[in-house]
Backbone as JSON Lines, residues from 0, in Angstrom:
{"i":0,"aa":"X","n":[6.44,-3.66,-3.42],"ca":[6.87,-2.29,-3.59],"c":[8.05,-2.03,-2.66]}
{"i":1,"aa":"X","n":[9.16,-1.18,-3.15],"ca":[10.4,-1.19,-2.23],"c":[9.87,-0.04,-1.67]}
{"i":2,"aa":"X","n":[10.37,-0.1,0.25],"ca":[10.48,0.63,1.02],"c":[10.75,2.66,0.24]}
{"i":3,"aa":"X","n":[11.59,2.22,-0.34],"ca":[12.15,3.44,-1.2],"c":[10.5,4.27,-1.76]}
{"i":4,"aa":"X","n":[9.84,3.37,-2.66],"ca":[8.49,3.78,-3.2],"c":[7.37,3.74,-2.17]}
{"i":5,"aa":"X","n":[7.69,3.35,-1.45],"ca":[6.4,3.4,-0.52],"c":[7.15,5.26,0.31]}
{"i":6,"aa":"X","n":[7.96,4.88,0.39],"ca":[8.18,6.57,1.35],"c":[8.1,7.26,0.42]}
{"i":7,"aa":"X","n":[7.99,7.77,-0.81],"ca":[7.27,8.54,-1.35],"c":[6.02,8.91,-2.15]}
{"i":8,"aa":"X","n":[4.96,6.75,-1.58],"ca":[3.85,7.08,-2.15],"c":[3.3,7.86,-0.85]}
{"i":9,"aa":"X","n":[3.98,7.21,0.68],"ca":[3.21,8.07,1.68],"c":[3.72,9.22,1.76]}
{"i":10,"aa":"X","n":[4.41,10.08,1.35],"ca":[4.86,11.35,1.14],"c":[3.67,12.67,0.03]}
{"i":11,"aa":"X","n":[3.9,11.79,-1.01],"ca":[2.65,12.03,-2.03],"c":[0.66,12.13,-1.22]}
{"i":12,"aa":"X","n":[1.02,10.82,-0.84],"ca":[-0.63,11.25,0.34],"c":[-0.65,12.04,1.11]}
{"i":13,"aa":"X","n":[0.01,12.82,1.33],"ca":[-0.49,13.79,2.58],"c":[-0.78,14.89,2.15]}
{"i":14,"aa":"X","n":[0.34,15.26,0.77],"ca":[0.37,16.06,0.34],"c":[-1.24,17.01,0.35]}
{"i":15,"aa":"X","n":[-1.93,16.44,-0.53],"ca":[-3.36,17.06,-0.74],"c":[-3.93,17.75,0.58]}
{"i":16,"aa":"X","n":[-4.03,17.03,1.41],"ca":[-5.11,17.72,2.17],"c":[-4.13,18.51,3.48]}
{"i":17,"aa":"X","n":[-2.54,18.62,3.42],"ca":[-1.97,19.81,4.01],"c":[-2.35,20.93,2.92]}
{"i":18,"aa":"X","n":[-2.4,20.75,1.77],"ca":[-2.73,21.81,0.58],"c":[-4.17,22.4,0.99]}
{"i":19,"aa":"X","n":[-5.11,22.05,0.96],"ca":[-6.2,22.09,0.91],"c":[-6.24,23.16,2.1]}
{"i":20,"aa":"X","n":[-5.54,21.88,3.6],"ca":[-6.05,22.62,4.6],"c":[-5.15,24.09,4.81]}
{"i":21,"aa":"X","n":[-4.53,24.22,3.62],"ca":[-4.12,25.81,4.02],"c":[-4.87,26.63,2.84]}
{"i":22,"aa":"X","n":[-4.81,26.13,1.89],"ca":[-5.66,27.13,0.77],"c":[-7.46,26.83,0.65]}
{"i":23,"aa":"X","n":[-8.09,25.73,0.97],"ca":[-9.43,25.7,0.64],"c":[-9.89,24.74,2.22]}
{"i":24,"aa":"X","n":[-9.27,25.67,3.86],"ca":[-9.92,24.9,4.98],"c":[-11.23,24.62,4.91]}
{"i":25,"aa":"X","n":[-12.2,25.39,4.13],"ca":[-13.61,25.1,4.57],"c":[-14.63,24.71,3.16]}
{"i":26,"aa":"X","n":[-13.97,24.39,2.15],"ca":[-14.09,23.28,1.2],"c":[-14.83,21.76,1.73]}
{"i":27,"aa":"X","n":[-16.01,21.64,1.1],"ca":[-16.45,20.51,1.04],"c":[-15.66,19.04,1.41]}
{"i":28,"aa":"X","n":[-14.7,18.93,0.34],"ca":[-13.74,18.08,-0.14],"c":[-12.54,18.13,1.51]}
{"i":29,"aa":"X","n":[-11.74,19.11,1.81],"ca":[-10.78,19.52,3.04],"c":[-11.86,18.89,4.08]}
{"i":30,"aa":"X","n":[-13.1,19.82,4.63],"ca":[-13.62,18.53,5.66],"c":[-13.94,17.63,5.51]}
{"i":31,"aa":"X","n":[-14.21,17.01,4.53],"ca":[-14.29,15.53,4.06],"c":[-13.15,14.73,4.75]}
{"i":32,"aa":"X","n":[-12.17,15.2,4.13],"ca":[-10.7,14.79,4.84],"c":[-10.19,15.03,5.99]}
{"i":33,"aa":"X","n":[-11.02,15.78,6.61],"ca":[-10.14,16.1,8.02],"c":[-11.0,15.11,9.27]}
{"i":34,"aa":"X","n":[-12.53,15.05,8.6],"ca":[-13.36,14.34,9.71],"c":[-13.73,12.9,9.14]}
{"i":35,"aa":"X","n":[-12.8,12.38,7.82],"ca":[-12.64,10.77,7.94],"c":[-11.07,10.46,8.3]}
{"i":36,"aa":"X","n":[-10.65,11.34,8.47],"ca":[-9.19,10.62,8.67],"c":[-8.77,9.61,8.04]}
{"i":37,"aa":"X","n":[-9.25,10.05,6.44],"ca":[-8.8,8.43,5.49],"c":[-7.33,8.39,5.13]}
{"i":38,"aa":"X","n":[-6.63,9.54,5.19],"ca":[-5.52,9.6,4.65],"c":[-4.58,9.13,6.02]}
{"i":39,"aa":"X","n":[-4.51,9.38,7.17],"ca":[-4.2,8.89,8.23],"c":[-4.08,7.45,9.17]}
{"i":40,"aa":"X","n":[-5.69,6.74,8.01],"ca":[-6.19,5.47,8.44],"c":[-4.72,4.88,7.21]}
{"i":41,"aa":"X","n":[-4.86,5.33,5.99],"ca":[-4.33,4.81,5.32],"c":[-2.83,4.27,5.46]}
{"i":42,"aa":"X","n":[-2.07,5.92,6.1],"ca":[-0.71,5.54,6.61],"c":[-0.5,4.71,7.78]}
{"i":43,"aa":"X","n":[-1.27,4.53,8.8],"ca":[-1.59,3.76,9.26],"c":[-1.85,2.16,9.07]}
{"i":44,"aa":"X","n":[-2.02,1.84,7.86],"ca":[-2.22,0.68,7.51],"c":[-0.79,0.05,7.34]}
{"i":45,"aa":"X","n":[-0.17,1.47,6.3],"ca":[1.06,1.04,5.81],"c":[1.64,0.64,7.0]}
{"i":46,"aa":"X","n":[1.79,1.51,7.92],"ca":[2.76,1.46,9.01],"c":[2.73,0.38,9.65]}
{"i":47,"aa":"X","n":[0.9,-0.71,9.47],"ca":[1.5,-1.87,10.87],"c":[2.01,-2.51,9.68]}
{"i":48,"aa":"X","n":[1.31,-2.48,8.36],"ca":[2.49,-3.17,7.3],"c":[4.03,-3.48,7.39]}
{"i":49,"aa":"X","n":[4.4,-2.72,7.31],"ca":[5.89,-2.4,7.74],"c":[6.45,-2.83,9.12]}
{"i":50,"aa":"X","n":[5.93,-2.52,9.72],"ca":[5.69,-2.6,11.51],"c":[6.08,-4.51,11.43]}
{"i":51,"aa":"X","n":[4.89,-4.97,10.7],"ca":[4.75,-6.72,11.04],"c":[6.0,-6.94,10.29]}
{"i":52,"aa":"X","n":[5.87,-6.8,9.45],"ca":[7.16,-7.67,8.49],"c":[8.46,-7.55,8.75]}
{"i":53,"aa":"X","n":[8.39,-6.28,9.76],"ca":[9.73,-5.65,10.41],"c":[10.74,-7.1,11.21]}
{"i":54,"aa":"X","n":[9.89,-7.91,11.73],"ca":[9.74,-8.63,12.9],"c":[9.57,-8.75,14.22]}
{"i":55,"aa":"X","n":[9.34,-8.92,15.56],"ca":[8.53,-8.82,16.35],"c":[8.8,-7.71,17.07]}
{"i":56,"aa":"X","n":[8.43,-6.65,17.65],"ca":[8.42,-5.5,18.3],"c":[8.48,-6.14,19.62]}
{"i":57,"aa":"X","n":[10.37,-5.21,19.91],"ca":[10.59,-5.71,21.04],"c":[10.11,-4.22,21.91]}
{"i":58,"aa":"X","n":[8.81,-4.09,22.39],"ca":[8.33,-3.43,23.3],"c":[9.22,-2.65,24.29]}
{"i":59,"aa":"X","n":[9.83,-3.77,24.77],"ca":[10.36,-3.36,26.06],"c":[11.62,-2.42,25.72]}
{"i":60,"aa":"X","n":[11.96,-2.29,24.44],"ca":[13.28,-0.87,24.15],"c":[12.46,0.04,24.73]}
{"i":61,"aa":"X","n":[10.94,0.2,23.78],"ca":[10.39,1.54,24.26],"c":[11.06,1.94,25.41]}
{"i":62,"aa":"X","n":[11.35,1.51,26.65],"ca":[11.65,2.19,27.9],"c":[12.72,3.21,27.91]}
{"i":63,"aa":"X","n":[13.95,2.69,27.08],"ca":[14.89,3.84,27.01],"c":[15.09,4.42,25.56]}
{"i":64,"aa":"X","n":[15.79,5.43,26.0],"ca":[16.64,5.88,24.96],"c":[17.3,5.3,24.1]}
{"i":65,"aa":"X","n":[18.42,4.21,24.72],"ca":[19.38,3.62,24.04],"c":[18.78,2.39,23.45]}
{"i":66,"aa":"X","n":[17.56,2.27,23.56],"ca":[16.06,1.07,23.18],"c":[16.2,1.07,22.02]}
{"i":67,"aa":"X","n":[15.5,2.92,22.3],"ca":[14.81,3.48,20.67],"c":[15.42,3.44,20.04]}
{"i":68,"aa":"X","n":[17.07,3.79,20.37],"ca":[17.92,3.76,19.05],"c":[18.66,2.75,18.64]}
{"i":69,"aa":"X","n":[18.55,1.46,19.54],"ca":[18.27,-0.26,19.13],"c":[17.81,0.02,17.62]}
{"i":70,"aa":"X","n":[16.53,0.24,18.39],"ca":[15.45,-0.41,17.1],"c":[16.08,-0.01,15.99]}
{"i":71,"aa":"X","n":[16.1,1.61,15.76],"ca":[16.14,2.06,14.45],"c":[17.33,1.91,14.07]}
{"i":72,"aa":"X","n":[18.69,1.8,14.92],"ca":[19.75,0.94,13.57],"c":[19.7,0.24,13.9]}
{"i":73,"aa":"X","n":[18.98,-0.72,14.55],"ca":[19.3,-2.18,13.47],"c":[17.95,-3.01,13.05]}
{"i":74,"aa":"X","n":[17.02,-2.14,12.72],"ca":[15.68,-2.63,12.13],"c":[15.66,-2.1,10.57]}
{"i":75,"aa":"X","n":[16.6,-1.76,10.21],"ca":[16.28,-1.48,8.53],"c":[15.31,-0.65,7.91]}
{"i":76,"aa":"X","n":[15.09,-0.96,6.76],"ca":[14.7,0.24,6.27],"c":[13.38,0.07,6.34]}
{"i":77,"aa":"X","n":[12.64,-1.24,7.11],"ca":[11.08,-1.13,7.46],"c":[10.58,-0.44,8.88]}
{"i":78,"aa":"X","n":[11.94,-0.45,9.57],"ca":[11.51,0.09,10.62],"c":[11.5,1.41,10.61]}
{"i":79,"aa":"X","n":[12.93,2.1,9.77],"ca":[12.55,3.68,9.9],"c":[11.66,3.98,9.26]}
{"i":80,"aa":"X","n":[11.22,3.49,7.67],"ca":[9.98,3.64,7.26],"c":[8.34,4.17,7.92]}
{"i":81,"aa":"X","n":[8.54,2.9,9.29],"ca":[7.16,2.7,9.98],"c":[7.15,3.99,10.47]}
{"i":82,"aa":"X","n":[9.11,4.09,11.01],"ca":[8.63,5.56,11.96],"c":[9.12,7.06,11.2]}
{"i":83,"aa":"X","n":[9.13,7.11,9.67],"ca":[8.94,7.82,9.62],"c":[7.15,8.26,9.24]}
{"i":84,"aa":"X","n":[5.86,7.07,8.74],"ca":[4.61,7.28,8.33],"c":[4.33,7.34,9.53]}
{"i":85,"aa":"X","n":[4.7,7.11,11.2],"ca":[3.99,7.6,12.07],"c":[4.01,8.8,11.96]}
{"i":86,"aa":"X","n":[5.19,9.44,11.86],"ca":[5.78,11.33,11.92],"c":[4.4,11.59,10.65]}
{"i":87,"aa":"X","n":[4.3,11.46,9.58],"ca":[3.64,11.91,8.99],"c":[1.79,11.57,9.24]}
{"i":88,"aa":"X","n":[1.85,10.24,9.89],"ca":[0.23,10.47,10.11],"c":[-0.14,11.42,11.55]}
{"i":89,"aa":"X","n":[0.98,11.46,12.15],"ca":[0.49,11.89,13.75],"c":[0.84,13.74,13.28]}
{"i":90,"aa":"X","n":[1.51,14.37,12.28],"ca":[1.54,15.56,12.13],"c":[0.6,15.95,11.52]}
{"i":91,"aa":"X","n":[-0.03,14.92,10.41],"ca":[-1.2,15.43,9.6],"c":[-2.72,15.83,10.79]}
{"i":92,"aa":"X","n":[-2.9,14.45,11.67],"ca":[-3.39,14.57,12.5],"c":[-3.5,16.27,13.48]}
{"i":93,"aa":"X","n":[-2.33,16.72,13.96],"ca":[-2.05,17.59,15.07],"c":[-2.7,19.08,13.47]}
{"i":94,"aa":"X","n":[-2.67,18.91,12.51],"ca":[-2.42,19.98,11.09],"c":[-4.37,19.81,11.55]}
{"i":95,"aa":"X","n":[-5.03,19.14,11.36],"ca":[-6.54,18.56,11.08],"c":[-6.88,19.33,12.58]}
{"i":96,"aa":"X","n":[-6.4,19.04,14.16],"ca":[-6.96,19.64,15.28],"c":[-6.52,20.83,14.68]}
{"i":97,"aa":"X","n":[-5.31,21.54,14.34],"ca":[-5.44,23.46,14.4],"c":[-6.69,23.66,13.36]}
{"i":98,"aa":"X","n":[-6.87,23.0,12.77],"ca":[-8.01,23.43,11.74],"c":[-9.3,23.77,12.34]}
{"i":99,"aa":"X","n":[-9.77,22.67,12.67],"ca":[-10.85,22.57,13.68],"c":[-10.94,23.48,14.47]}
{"i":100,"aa":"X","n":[-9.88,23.22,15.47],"ca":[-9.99,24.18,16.23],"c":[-10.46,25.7,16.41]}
{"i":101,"aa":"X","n":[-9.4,26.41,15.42],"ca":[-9.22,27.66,14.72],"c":[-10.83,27.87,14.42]}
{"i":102,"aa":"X","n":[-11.19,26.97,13.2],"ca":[-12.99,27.46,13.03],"c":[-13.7,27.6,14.06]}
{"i":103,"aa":"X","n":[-13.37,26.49,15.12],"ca":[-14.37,26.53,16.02],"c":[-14.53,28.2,16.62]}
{"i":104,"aa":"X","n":[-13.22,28.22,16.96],"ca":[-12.82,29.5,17.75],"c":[-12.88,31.26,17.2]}
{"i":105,"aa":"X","n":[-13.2,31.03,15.98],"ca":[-12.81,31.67,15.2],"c":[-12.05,32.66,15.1]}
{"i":106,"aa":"X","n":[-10.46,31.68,14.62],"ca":[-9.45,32.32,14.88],"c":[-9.26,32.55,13.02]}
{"i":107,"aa":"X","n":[-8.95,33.74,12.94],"ca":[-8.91,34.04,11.27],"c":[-7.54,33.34,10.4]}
{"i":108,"aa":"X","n":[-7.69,32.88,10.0],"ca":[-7.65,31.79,8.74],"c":[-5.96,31.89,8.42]}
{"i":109,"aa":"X","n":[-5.36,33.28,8.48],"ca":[-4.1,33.03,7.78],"c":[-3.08,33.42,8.83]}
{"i":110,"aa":"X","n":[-3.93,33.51,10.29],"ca":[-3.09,33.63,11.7],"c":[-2.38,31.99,11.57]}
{"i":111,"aa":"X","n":[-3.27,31.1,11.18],"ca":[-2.66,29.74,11.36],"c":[-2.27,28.72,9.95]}
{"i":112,"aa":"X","n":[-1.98,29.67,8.91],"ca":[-1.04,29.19,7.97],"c":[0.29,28.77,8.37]}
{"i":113,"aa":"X","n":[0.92,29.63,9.4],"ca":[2.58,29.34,9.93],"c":[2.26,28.09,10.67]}
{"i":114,"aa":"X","n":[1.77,27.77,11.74],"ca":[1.75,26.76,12.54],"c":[1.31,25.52,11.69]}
{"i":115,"aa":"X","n":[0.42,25.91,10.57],"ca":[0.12,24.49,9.78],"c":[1.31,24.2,9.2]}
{"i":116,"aa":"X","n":[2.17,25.12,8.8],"ca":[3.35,24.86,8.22],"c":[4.15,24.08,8.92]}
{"i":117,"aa":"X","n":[4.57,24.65,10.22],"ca":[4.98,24.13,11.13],"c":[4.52,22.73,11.69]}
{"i":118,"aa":"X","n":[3.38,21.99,11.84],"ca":[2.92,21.08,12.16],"c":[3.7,20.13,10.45]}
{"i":119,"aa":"X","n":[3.63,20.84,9.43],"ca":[3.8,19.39,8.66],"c":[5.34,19.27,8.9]}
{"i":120,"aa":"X","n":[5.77,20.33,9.13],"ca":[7.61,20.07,9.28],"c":[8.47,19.54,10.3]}
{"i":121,"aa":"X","n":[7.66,19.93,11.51],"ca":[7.56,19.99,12.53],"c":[6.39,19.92,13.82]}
{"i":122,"aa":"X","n":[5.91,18.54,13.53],"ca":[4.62,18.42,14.37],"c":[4.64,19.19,15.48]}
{"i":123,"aa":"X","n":[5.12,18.98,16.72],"ca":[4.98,19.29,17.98],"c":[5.21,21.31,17.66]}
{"i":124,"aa":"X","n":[6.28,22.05,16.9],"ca":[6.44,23.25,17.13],"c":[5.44,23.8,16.5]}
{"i":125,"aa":"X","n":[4.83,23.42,15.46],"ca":[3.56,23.65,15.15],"c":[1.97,24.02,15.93]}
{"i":126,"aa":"X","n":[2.06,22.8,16.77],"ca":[0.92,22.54,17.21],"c":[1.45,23.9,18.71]}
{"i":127,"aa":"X","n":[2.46,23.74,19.05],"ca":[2.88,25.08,20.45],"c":[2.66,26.3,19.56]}
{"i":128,"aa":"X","n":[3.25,26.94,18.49],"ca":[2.93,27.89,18.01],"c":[1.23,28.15,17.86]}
{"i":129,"aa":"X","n":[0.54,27.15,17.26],"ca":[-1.01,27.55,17.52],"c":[-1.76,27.79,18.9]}
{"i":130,"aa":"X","n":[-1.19,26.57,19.63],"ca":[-1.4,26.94,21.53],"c":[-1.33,28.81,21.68]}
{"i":131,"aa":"X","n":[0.04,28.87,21.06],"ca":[-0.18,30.39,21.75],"c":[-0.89,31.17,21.22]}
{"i":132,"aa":"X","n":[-0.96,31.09,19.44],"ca":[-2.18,32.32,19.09],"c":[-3.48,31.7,19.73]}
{"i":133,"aa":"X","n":[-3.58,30.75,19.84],"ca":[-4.83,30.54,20.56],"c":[-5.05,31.21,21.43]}
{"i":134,"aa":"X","n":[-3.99,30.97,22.38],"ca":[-4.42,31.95,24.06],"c":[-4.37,33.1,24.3]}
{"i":135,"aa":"X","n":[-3.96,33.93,22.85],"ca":[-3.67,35.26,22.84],"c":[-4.85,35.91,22.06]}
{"i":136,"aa":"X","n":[-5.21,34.79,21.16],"ca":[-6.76,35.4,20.6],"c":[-7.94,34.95,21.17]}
{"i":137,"aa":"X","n":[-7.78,33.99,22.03],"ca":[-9.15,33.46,23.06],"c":[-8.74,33.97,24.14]}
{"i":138,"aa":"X","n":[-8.41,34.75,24.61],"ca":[-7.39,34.87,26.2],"c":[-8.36,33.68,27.1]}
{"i":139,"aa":"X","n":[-7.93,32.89,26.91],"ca":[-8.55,31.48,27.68],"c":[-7.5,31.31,28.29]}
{"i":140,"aa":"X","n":[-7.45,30.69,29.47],"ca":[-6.59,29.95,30.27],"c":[-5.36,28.94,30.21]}
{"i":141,"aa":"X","n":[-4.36,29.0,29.79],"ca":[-4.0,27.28,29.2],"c":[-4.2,26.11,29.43]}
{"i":142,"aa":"X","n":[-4.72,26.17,30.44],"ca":[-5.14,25.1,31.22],"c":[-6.6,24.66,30.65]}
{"i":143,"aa":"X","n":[-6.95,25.36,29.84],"ca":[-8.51,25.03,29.33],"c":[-8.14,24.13,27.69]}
{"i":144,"aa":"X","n":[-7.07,24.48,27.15],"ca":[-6.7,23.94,26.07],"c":[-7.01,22.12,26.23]}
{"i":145,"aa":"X","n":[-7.58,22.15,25.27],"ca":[-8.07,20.05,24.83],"c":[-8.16,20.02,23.8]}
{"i":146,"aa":"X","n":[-7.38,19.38,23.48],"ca":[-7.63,18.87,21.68],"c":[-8.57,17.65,21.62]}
């Protein structure tokens, strides 16, 4: 399968259960998905897929900046691939804690439609936008926040 079809079969997988977890969070089927993390395991698979065949992960870029951006021009289209199904399993992921969370807390349901939004577009501004309705509807501490 070309790189090309695989970034939009893993594009296509996520799809569902960001759907779900904004229109049917407390659906049978939505926690099914949020507490196997199959869709996550899955991109995950792809990714060391991609990852191995890439050829050997030179670790040691991680350290810088000018590393990271080694890798990605001149690792091709398996490497941005890998890193773009991390962006999508690690946002689906951060989308699955506001969920949780939110019920636990019971923070009402369409306070955290924006931040889910935000988490699939934007993992990290996502997941800060829920931090704060959190602390403004739990007046908890920030310092108490754990995902």
């Amino acid at each position: 399968m070309s790189p090309e079809a695989v970034f939009k079969l893993a594009n296509m997988l996520v799809l569902p259960q960001w759907l779900l977890m904004v229109f049917a969070p407390r659906w049978i089927v939505t926690r099914w998905l949020m507490n196997s993390y199959s869709i996550p395991v899955c991109l995950a698979v792809i990714y060391v897929m991609y990852l191995v065949s890439s050829g050997p992960v030179d670790f040691a870029a991680f350290g810088s900046l000018p590393g990271v951006k080694n890798l990605f021009a001149t690792g091709g289209d398996g490497v941005m691939l890998a890193g773009w199904v991390h962006y999508l399993a690690f946002d689906l992921v951060a989308g699955t804690v506001v969920v949780r969370d939110s019920q636990e807390k019971a923070i009402p349901h369409w306070l955290i439609v924006l931040p889910l939004f935000f988490c699939f577009m934007l993992g990290p501004v996502g997941l800060l936008l829920y931090w704060l309705i959190r602390v403004v509807r739990t007046q908890v501490k920030p310092a108490s926040f754990a995902l």
